[in-house]
Every structure is written in C-alpha cells, then in structure tokens.
C-alpha positions as CSV (number, residue, x, y, z in Angstrom):
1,X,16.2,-32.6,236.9
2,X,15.2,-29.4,235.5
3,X,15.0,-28.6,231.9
4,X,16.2,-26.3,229.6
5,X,15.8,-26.0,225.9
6,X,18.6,-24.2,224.1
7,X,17.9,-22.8,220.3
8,X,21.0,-22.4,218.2
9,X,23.9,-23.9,219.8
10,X,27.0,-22.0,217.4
11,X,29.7,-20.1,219.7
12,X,27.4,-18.7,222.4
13,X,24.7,-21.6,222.4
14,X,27.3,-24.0,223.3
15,X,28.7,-21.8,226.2
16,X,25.2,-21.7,227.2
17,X,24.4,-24.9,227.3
18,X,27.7,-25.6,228.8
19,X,27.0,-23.0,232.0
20,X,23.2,-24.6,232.3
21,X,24.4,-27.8,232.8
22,X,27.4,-26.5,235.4
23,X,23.7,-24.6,237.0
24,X,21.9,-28.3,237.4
25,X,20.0,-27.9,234.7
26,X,18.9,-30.9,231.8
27,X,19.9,-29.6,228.6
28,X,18.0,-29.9,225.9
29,X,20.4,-28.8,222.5
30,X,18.7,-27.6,219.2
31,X,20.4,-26.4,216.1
32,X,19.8,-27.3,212.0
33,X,24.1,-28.0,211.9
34,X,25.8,-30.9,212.4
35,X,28.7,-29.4,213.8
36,X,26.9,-28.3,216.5
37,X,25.9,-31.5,217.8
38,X,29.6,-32.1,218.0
39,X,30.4,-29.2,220.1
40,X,27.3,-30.1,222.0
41,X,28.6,-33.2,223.0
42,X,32.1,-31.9,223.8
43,X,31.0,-29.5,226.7
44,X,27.5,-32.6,227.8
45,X,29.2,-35.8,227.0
46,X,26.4,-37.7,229.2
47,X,23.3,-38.4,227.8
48,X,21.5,-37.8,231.5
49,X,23.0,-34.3,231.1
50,X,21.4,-33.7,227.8
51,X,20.3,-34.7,224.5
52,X,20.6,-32.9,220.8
53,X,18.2,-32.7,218.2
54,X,18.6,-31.7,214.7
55,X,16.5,-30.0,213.7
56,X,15.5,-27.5,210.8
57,X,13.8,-24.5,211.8
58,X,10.2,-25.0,210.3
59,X,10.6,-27.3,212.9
60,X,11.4,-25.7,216.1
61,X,7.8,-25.1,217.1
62,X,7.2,-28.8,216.4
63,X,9.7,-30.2,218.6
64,X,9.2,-27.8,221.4
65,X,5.9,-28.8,222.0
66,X,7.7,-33.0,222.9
67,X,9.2,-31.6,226.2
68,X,6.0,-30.5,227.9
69,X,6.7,-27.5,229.3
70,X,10.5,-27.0,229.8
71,X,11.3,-24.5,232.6
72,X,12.9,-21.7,230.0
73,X,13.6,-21.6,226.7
74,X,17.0,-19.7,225.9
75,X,17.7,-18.4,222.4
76,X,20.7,-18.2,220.5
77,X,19.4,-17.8,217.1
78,X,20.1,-15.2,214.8
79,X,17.9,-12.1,215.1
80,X,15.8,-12.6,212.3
81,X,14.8,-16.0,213.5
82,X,13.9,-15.1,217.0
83,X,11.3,-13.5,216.7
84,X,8.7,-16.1,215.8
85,X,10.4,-18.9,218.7
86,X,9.7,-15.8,220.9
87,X,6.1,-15.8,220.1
88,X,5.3,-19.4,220.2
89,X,6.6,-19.7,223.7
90,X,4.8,-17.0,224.7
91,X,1.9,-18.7,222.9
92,X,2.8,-22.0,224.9
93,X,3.3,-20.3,228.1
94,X,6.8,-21.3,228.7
95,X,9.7,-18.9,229.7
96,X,11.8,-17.4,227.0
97,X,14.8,-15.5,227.2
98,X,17.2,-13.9,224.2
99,X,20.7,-12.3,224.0
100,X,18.8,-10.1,221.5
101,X,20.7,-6.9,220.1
102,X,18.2,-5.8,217.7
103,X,16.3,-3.2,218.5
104,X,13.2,-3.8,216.4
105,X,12.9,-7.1,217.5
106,X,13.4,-6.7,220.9
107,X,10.5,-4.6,220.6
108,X,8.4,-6.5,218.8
109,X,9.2,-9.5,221.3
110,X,8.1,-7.6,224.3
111,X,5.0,-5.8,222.8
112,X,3.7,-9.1,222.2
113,X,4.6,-10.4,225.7
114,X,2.8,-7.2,227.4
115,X,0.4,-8.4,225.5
116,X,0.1,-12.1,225.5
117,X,2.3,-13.3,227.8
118,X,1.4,-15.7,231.2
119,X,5.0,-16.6,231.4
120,X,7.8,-14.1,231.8
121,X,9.6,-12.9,229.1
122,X,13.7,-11.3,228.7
123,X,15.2,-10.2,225.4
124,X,18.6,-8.3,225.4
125,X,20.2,-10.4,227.7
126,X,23.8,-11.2,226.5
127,X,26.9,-8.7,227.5
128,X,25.4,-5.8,226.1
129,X,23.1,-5.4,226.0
130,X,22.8,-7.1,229.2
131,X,25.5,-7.7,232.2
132,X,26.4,-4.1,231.8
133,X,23.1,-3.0,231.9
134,X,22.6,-4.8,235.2
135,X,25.3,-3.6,236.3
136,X,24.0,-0.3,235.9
137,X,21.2,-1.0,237.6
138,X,23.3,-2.1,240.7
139,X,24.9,1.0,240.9
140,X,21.4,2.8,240.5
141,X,19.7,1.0,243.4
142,X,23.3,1.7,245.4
143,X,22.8,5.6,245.1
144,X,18.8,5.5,244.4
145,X,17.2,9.2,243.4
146,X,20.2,11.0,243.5
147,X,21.6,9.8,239.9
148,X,22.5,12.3,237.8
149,X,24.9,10.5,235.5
150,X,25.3,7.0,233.8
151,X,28.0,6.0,232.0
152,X,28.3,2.2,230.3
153,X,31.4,0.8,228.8
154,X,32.0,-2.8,227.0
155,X,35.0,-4.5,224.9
156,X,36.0,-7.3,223.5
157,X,39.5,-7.4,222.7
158,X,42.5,-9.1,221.7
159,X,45.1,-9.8,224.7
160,X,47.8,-8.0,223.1
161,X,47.3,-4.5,222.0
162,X,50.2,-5.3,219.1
163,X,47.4,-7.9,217.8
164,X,46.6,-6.8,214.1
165,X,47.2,-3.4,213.4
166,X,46.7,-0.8,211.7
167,X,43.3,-1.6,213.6
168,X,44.4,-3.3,217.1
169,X,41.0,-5.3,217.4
170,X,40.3,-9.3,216.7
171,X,36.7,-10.1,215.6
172,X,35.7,-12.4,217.9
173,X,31.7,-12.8,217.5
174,X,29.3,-11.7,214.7
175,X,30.9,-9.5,211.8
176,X,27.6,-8.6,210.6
177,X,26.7,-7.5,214.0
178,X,30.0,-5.6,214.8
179,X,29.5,-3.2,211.7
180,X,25.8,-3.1,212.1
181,X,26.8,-1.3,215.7
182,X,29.3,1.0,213.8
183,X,26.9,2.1,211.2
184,X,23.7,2.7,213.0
185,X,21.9,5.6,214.9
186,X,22.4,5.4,218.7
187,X,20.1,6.2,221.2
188,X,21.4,8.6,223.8
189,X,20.6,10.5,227.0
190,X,22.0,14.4,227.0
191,X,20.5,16.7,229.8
192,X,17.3,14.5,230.3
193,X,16.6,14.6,226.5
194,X,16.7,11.2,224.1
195,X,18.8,12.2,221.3
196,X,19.9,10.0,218.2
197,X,23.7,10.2,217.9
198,X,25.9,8.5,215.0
199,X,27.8,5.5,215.5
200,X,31.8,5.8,216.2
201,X,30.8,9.4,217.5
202,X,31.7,10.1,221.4
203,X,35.0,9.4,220.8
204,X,37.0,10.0,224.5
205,X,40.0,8.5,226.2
206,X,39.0,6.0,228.9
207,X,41.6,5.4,231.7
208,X,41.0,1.5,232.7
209,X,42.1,1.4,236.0
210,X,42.9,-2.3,236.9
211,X,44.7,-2.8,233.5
212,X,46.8,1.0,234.4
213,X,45.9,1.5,230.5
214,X,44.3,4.3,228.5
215,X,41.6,3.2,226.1
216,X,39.3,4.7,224.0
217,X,35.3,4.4,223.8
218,X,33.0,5.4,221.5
219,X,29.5,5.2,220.9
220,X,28.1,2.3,219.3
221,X,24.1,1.1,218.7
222,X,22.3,-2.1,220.9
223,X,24.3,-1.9,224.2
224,X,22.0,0.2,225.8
225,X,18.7,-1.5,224.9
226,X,16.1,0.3,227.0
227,X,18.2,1.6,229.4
228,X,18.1,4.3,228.3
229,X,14.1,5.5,228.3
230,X,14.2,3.5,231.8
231,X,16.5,6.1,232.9
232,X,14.7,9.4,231.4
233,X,11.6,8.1,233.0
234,X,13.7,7.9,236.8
235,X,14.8,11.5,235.8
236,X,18.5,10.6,235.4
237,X,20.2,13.4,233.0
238,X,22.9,11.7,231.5
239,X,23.1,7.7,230.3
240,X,25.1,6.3,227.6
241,X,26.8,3.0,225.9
242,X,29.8,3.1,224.7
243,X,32.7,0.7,223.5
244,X,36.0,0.1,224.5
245,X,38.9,-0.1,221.9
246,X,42.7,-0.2,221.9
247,X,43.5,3.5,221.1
248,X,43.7,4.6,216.9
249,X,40.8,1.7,216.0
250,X,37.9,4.4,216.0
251,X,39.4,6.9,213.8
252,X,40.6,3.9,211.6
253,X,37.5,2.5,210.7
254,X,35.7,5.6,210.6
255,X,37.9,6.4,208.0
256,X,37.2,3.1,205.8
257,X,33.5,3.3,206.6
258,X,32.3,7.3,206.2
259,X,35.3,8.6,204.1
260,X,35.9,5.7,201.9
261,X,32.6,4.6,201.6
262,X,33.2,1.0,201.9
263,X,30.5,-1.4,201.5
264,X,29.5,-3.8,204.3
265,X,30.6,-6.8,202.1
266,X,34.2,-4.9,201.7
267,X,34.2,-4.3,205.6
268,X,33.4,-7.8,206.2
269,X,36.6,-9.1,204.7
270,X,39.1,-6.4,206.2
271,X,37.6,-7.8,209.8
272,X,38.0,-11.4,208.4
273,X,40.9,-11.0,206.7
274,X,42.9,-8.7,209.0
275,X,41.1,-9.2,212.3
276,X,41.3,-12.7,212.7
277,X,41.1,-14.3,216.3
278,X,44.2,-14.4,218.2
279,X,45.9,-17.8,219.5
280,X,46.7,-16.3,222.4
281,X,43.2,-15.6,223.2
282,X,41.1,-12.7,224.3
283,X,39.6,-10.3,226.7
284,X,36.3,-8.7,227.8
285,X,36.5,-5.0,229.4
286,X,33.8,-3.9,231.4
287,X,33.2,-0.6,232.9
288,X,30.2,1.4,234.8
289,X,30.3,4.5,236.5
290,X,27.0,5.8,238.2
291,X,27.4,9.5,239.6
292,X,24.9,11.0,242.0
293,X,25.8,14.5,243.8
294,X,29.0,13.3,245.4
295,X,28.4,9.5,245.6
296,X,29.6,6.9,243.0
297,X,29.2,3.7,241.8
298,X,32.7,2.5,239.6
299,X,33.1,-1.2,238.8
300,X,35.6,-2.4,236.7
301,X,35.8,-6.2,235.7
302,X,37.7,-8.2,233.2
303,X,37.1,-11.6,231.5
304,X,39.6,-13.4,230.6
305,X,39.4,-16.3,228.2
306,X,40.3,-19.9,229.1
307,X,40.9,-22.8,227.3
308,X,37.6,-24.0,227.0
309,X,35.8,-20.9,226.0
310,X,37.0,-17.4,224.8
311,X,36.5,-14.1,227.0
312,X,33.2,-13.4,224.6
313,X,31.4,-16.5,224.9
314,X,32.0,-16.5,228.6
315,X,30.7,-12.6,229.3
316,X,28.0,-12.8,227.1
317,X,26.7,-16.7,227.5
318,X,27.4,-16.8,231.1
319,X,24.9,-13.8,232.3
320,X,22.0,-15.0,230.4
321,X,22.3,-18.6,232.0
322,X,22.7,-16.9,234.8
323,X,19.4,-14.9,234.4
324,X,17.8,-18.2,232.8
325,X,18.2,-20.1,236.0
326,X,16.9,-17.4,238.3
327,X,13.7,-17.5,235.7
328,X,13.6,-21.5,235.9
329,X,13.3,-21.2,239.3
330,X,10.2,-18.8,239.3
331,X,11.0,-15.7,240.5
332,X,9.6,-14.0,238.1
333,X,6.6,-15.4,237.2
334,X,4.3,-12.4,238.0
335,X,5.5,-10.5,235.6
336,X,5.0,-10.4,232.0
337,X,8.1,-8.7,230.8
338,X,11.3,-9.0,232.9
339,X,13.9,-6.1,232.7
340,X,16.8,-5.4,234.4
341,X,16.1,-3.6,237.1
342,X,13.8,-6.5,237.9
343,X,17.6,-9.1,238.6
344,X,18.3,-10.1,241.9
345,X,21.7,-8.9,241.9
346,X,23.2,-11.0,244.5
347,X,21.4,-14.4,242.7
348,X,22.8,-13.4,239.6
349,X,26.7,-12.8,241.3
350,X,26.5,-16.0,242.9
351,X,25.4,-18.2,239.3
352,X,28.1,-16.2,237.6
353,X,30.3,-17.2,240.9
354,X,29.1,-21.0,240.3
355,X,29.6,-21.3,236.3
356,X,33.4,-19.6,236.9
357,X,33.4,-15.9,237.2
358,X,34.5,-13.7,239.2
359,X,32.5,-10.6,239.7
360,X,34.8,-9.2,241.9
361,X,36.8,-5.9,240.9
C-alpha cells in the first residue's frame, strides 16, 4: 500500500488524512496534540489504514527518516513551521506538498527546491491559493493566447446570510490568517502591469449565478500566489483574487480595522466572539471567469459542508490530496518545482470525484 505522511493533523490535516485514505493511500499521522490522535482515529479507525505518532516538532526530521521514503509528504503545519519540513524533504528526496498561504515562505520553499530539489515540490496548494488557481489555469488552456482577462473569486461562508450580523460571516479556519489577508498588500495585475493594491480594496457586486444571489468581493492577499507573474509573463492584461462575502461585511470591517484602528488582538475576539461557527454548517463559493476576445471560461461551484467535515476543510483539504496522489504516483517527477499549470486537470476532477466532490457546475 502506498504511503503518505501527513504533518499537523488539526482541522485540515485530519480531512487530509481522511481523503488519502478514501485515495488508497497508508496514512501515516503526525502532530505534537493529543487531540489529534483522537480525530485521527475517528476518520482511520484501522490500524492497516494508518498509524499516529506523537510527536514534538524537534522531532519531525527524526521520525521521517523511519518510513524510508514515503511517496509524499503533505503539510498542514502552521507557516512558520513549514519551512524547515520543506527543506529536509527536499534534502531527503521525498515529495512535499503544502497548502501554504504565505508568501515569503512559499518563496523561500521553492527557491530552495529550484535549487536543491531531485523530488518535486508544491506549496500553495489548499483552496486559495490553490483549486481556484487551477481552475484558472483550466480556463487558460481552454481559450489559450487569446486571454485578456482573469478574474478569481473564493468564500467561505455561513449557510444563512442572517448568520451573525452586523458582519454576516462565520470564522471557519485560521483567525490569524483571515485578518492577515485583510491587512496586507495584494499583488495585482492592471493593463499588464503588477501593482500592489490594499487589502478590502476592489470592492464590486458579484452576481453568483447558481445561488441567484448578489455578493460582494474584494481584494484580499495569498489567493493568488504566483498566478499572478505567471500570467504577466503569458501576456494576460488583467488577473486578480478576490473574496466573496455576504453584502455590508467589507465596509464593516474596514471600518473596525482602518478607521478605528483596532489591534489584531481586538479583531481576533470580535471574529471569535461574534463570528462563531454556525450549527447549521457552512459553505464554500467559488468563482472564475477567464475572458479572451469573445470566448469565455465561467465556472461556478459550491461546497457544501456535510456531517463529517465542514464546506472549508472539504475545498481546501480535498484539492491538495488530490494533487498529493497525482504526485505519489510520479507524474511529476521531472520537475523540480510543480505549479499549477503543470495539474492534469482531468486527474485531479476525477480524485476530487472519488473523495466526494462534485466538480460539476
């Protein structure tokens, strides 16, 4: 049975072991919280399945080396741990992948592969960054040279729009994360220049068309990862990330963050506090639009949650398994750094298809 080793198995390294295992895969769960093992063993109950270890992270390195060569390595870790399990695999030679994020590290991750690598390597690879970027790329290779315009939409919201106002939104991953994409610079592409624009800037109404609703998007920092440059360099004009929100949330936290001048610690608790997850669940919005003279590329899909996992953990751990098993298999062992142009798209359908979602609009 092929094996995987999974870092950090919180929300989304759970799900991830969870679709590896649905994917055939030996799953080999490592986290420094007892917790986890319990959740582990929830979702892999057998222990031909997979086994837990844990483990403290001075000691990831350690234990990594006792599996001899697992077919990928997936990372769930926080950001500022990532970096260094990045670079002993590709020290090992063993194929790492990362739902990443964080721009700097990201970097840093792939610099070193370029460099060093004799395995392949993937960072960014959770929702979005990630699905939606392959998605883009699907529409790309659909209308080729003639793209003009790209246009990349993600959110993760609560199933009811009346869910906790005055801000209609339900934190339902990383708090730290969620205002780190609010506060910071994002890259964008404007008339075939990279510009820097401010987060929760780009505000426009977004009609969605399978949910007959009107959201809003704005722009936010990660989702495009490199995307963007990848674009410039194809001689596309336009590319952007953006997120979806139930209509009234941008100007609201604007507002608390810029005007008020809240600190990060006092933004933390009003999304604790009075974003709480929902009962009745959640839901993942995803949107692309690829414009080339008078061809088009528009997908809309939405994730819902179900019992076992919520909408998040589903489009965001379910893509990179997906990728991770195309990478277990070898496809992309000649190359050193994998992005996403590089996806089969039809593989990747089919493992999304397989772990129990449709990618059908």
């Amino acid at each position: 049975m092929k094996q995987v080793v999974v870092f950090g198995v919180g929300r989304m390294g759970t799900a991830i072991s969870y679709a590896m295992n649905k994917l055939g895969y030996y799953v080999v769960g490592v986290d420094n919280n007892q917790d986890a093992a319990d959740n582990f063993r929830k979702y892999i109950p057998k222990s031909e399945e997979g086994i837990f270890y844990l483990c403290d992270e001075r000691d990831y390195d350690e234990l990594l080396v006792k599996f001899h060569q697992p077919e990928v390595v997936i990372s769930s870790l926080p950001y500022h741990q990532t970096q260094s399990l990045a670079e002993f695999c590709i020290d090992a030679g063993i194929r790492y992948c990362d739902l990443g994020g964080r721009v700097d590290v990201s970097e840093n991750v792939n610099n070193y592969a370029t460099d060093n690598a004799t395995k392949p390597v993937m960072t960014d690879l959770g929702l979005a960054p990630g699905w939606v970027n392959i998605l883009a790329e699907q529409g790309y290779s659909q209308i080729n040279d003639q793209v003009d315009k790209i246009e990349m939409m993600v959110g993760g919201l609560p199933c009811s729009f009346d869910a906790c106002p005055p801000l209609n939104y339900a934190c339902t991953w990383s708090i730290d994360g969620l205002i780190n994409e609010y506060k910071d610079d994002c890259e964008v592409l404007i008339d075939g220049e990279i510009k820097t624009e401010q987060g929760m800037e780009g505000l426009e109404d977004v009609e969605f068309e399978i949910l007959d609703k009107t959201l809003e998007a704005f722009y936010t920092s990660g989702g495009a990862s490199h995307s963007i440059r990848t674009m410039k360099d194809r001689g596309v004009k336009d590319c952007s990330y953006k997120t979806l929100r139930y209509k009234g949330h941008c100007d609201a936290v604007r507002f608390l963050i810029r005007h008020a001048k809240l600190s990060d610690e006092e933004m933390e608790k009003i999304f604790k506090n009075g974003c709480p997850p929902q009962p009745w669940g959640d839901v993942v919005m995803i949107k692309v639009k690829v414009l080339g003279g008078n061809l088009s590329f528009d997908k809309e899909l939405i994730v819902p949650y179900k019992e076992e996992f919520s909408a998040m953990q589903r489009a965001t751990a379910f893509p990179i398994s997906s990728v991770a098993s195309i990478m277990a298999e070898g496809h992309f062992d000649d190359l050193k750094t994998v992005a996403y142009k590089d996806i089969p798209f039809e593989k990747f359908n089919e493992n999304l298809d397989a772990i129990g979602i449709s990618t059908l609009s």
